[in-house]
NUMILUM-167059 format. One record per residue (C-alpha): residue number from 1; residue in one letter; y, z, x. Coordinates in steps of 0.1 Angstrom, whole numbers, always signed. Layout:
NUM  A  Y  Z  X;
...
// end
This chain:
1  X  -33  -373  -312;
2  X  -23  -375  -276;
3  X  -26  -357  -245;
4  X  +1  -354  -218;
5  X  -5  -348  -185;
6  X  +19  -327  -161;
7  X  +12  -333  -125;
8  X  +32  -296  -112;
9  X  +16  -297  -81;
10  X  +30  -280  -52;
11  X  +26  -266  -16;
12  X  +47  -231  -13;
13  X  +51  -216  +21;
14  X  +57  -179  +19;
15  X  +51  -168  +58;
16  X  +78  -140  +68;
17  X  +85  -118  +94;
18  X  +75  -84  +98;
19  X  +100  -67  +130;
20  X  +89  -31  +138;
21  X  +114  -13  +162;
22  X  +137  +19  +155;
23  X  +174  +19  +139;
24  X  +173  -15  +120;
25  X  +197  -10  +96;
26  X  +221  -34  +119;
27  X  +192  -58  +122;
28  X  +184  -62  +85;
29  X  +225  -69  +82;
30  X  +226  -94  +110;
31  X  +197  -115  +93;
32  X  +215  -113  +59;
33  X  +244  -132  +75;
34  X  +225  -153  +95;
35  X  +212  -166  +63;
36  X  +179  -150  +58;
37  X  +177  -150  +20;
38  X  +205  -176  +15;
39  X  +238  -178  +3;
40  X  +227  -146  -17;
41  X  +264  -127  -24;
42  X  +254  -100  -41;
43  X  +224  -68  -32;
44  X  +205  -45  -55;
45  X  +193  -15  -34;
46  X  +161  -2  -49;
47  X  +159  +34  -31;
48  X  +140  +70  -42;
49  X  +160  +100  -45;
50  X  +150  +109  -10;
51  X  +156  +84  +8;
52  X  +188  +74  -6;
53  X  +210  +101  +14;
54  X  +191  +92  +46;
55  X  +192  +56  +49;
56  X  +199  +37  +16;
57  X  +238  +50  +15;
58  X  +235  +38  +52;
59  X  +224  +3  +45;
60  X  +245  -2  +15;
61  X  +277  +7  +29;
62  X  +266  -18  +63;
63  X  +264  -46  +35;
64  X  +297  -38  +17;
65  X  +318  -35  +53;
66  X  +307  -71  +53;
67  X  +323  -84  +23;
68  X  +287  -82  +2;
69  X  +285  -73  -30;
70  X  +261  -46  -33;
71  X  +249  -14  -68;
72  X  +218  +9  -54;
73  X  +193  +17  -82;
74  X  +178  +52  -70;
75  X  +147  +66  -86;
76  X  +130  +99  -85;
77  X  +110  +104  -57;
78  X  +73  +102  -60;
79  X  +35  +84  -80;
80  X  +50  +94  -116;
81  X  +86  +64  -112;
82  X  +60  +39  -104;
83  X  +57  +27  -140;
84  X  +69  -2  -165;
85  X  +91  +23  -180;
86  X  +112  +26  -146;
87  X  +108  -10  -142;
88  X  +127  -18  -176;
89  X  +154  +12  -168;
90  X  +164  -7  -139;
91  X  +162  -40  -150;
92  X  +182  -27  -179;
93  X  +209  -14  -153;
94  X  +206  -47  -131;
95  X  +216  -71  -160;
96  X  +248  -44  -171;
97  X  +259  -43  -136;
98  X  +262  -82  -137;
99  X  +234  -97  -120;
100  X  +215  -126  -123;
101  X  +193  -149  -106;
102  X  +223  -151  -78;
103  X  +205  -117  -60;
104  X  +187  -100  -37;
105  X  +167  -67  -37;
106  X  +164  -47  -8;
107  X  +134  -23  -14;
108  X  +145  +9  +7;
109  X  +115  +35  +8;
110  X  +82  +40  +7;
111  X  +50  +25  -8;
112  X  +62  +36  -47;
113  X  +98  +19  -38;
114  X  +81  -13  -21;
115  X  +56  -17  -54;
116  X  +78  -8  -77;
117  X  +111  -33  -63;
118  X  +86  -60  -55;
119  X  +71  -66  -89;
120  X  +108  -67  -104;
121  X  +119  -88  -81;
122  X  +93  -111  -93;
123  X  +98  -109  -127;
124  X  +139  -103  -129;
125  X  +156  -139  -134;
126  X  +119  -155  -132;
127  X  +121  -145  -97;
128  X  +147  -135  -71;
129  X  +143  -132  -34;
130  X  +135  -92  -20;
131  X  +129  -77  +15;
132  X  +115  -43  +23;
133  X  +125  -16  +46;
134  X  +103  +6  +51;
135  X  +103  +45  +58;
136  X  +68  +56  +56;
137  X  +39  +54  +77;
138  X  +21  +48  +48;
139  X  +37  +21  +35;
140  X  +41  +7  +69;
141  X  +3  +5  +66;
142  X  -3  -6  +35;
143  X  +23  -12  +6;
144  X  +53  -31  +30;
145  X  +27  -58  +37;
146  X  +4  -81  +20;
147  X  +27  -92  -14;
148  X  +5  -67  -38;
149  X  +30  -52  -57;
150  X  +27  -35  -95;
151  X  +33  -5  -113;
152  X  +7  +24  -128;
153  X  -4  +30  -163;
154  X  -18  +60  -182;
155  X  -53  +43  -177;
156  X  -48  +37  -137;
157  X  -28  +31  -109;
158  X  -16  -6  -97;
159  X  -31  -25  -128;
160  X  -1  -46  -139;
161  X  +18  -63  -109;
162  X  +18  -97  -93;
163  X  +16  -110  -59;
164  X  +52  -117  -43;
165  X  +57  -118  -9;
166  X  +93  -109  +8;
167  X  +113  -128  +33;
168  X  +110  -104  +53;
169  X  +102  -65  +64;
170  X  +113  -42  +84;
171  X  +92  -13  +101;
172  X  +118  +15  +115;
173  X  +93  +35  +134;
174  X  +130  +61  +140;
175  X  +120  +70  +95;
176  X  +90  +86  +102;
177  X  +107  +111  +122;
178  X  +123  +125  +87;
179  X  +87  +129  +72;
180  X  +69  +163  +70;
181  X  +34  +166  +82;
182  X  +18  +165  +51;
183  X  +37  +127  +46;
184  X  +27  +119  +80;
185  X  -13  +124  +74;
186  X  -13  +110  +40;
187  X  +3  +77  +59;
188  X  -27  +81  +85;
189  X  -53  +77  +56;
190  X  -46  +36  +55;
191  X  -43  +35  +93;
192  X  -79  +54  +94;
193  X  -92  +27  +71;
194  X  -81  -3  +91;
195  X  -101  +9  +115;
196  X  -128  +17  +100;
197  X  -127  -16  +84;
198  X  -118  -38  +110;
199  X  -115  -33  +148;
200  X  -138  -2  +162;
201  X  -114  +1  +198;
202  X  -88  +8  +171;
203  X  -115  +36  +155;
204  X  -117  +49  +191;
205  X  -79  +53  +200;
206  X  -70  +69  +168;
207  X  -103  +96  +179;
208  X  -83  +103  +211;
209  X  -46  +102  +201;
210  X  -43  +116  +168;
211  X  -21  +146  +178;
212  X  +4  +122  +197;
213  X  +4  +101  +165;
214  X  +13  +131  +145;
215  X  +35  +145  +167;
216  X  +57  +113  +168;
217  X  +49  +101  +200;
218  X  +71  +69  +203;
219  X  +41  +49  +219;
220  X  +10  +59  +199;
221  X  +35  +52  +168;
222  X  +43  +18  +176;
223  X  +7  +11  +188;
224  X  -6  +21  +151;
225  X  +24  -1  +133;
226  X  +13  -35  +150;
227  X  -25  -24  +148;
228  X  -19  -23  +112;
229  X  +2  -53  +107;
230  X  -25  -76  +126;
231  X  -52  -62  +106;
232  X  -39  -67  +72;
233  X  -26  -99  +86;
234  X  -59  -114  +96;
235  X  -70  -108  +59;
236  X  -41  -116  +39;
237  X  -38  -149  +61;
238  X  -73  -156  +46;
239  X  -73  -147  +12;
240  X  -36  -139  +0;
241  X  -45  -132  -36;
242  X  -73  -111  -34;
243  X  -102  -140  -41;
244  X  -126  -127  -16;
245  X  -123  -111  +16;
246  X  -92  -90  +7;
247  X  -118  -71  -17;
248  X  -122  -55  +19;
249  X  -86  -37  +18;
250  X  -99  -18  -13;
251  X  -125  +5  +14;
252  X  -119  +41  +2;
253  X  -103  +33  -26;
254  X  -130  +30  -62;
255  X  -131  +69  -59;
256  X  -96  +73  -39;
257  X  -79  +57  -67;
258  X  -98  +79  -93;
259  X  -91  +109  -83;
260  X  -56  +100  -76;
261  X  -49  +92  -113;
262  X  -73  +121  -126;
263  X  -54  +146  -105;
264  X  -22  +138  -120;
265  X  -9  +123  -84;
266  X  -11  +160  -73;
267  X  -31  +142  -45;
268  X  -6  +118  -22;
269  X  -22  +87  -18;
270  X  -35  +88  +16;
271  X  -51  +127  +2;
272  X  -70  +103  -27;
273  X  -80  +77  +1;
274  X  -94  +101  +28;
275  X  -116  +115  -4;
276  X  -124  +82  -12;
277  X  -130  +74  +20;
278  X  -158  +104  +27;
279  X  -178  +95  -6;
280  X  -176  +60  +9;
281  X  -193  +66  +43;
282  X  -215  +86  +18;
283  X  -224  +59  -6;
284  X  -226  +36  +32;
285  X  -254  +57  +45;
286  X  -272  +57  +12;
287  X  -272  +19  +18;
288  X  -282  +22  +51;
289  X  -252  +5  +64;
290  X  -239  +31  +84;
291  X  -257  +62  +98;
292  X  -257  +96  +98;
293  X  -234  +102  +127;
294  X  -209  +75  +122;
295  X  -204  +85  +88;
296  X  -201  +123  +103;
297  X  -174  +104  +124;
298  X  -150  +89  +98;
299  X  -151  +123  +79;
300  X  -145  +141  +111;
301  X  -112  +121  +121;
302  X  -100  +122  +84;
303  X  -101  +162  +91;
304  X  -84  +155  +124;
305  X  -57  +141  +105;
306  X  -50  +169  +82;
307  X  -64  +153  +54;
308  X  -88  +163  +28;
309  X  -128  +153  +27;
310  X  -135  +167  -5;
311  X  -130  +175  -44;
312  X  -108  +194  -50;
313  X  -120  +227  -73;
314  X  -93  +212  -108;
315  X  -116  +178  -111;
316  X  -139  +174  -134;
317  X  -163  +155  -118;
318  X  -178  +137  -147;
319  X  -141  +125  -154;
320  X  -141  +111  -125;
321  X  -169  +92  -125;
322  X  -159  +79  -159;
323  X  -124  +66  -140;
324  X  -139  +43  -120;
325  X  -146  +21  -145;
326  X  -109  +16  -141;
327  X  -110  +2  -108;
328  X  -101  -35  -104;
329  X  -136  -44  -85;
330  X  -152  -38  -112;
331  X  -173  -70  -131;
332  X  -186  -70  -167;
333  X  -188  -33  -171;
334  X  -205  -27  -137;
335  X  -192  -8  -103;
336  X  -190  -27  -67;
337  X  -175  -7  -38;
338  X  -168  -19  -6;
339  X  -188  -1  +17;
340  X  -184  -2  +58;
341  X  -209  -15  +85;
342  X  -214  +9  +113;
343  X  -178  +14  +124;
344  X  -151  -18  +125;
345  X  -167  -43  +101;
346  X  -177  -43  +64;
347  X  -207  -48  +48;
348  X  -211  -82  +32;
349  X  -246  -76  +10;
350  X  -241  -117  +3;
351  X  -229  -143  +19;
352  X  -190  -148  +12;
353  X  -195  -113  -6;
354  X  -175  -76  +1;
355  X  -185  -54  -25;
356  X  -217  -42  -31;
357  X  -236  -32  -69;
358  X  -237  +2  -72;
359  X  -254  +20  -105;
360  X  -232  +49  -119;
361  X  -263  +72  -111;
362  X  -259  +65  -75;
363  X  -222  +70  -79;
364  X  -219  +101  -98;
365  X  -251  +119  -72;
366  X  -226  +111  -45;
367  X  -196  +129  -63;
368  X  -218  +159  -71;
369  X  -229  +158  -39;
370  X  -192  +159  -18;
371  X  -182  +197  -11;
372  X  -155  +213  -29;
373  X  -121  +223  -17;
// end
């Protein structure tokens, strides 16, 4: 018997740029032929059925008036295409179109297109080079950045995936103008949490300037884009695969992303965070890590954002509490939430630790608790 060793050792750098600014479209072209993802010949535009016809078409012809070779894969809009099923149905189309490992993908959309594109790109040819443009304030916040990319089961959302960073992404602030209201608070449910998580002058601004934010105000909208992007940043620069301190990104999100899957994705995301969210600051007081009044706070500036801070009257509670034994924090069968301290800074019951022990009975009194809606 023998034993062979393979020394595969390796140092990969896998910074990028992230350019937020209106009307990219030209940019994202310019970089392409500047060499930003290679000699790359040939595009696949991953795009949903919304977007396509208001900026995917856009960017696909700008490639092709350049000699590019470039086949946009467009899937319906919405929670329900971000699945292996999808996945496959475009791979499937990729490889009868022609292409290889020779490509690119270009992830036009929102957080569903940016999860959904980024995990096949990973996986398509062992691994081909993808940027994303981004349309939505919430994936601005949230699914653009960081390299977390994966699709939903029947069991839960964002179990299977991988981490794969692009070489780039693009934040065009002029997108969000095309969203409706209810699209424009779900995207503040991410900022919200930032803030919450991580810089309390953030917390403060977003108190005072939520109707600008809302209304588009070009300012308050660009101030919220780089706000994200530094915060996620400043943890992803850390702890890129989600070891440690990213644990902290998942605030809101043990009962958000429970009552996202057990309402069917009725809820939008961001609707499923700022629920997760108030039993949070719940769970937080009940810890004693935050009081009375900030918690009153969070909830209060969730409402100010349009967004919802309770159950709604179709969940069955006890299913709920059930589904969070789905959520990826979870260790040998028992619950940990991240849970804020005061407001801008995480509670950290251990040394080097994010997420706290908490006993389904604590859990499932703070569900029962929250007020219908």
């Amino acid at each position: 018997m023998s034993i062979m060793n393979l020394e595969l050792k390796k140092v990969v750098d896998d910074s990028y740029d992230i350019e937020i600014g209106r009307h990219l479209q030209d940019t994202l072209v310019e970089d392409i032929k500047k060499g930003l993802v290679g000699s790359v010949r040939r595009f696949a535009v991953i795009t949903d059925s919304i977007v396509n016809g208001l900026y995917a078409e856009a960017i696909c012809e700008k490639l092709r008036e350049q000699g590019y070779l470039v086949s946009s894969f467009v899937i319906p809009e919405g929670e329900k295409s971000k699945t292996r099923e999808v996945k496959a149905c475009i791979e499937d189309a990729m490889l009868e179109a022609g292409f290889r490992r020779d490509c690119c993908v270009i992830n036009v959309g929102g957080g569903v297109v940016s999860d959904l594109g980024g995990f096949l790109a990973g996986t398509f040819g062992r691994g081909v080079p993808f940027l994303n443009y981004s349309t939505t304030l919430l994936s601005a916040a949230d699914a653009s950045v960081g390299g977390k990319t994966a699709v939903d089961t029947p069991l839960a959302t964002n179990l299977i995936g991988l981490f794969n960073q692009p070489k780039k992404v693009y934040i065009d602030l002029a997108t969000w103008e095309s969203l409706d209201q209810r699209q424009l608070s779900s995207g503040m449910a991410e900022t919200i949490k930032h803030a919450c998580l991580g810089d309390y002058d953030m917390f403060t601004y977003l108190e005072k300037h939520m109707e600008e934010i809302l209304s588009g105000d070009e300012e308050s909208c660009g101030y919220i884009a780089e706000k994200n992007c530094q915060i996620k940043y400043q943890i992803v620069m850390k702890d890129e695969r989600e070891s440690g301190l990213r644990e902290v990104l998942n605030l809101g999100h043990t009962v958000g992303r429970a009552i996202e899957t057990v309402s069917d994705y009725r809820l939008l995301h961001g609707e499923a965070l700022a629920i997760g969210m108030a039993a949070q600051v719940r769970l937080a007081v009940h810890f004693h890590t935050m009081t009375e009044e900030e918690a009153a706070r969070v909830i209060a500036l969730y409402e100010k954002a349009n967004l919802p801070t309770g159950i709604p009257s179709y969940i069955d509670r006890e299913e709920l509490v059930k589904k969070l034994y789905t959520d990826k924090k979870v260790r040998d069968g028992h619950l940990r939430f991240v849970l804020q301290k005061g407001i801008g800074a995480i509670d950290e019951p251990n040394p080097g630790e994010y997420a706290r022990l908490v006993s389904e009975e604590d859990a499932r009194e703070i569900i029962l608790q929250m007020p219908g809606i």
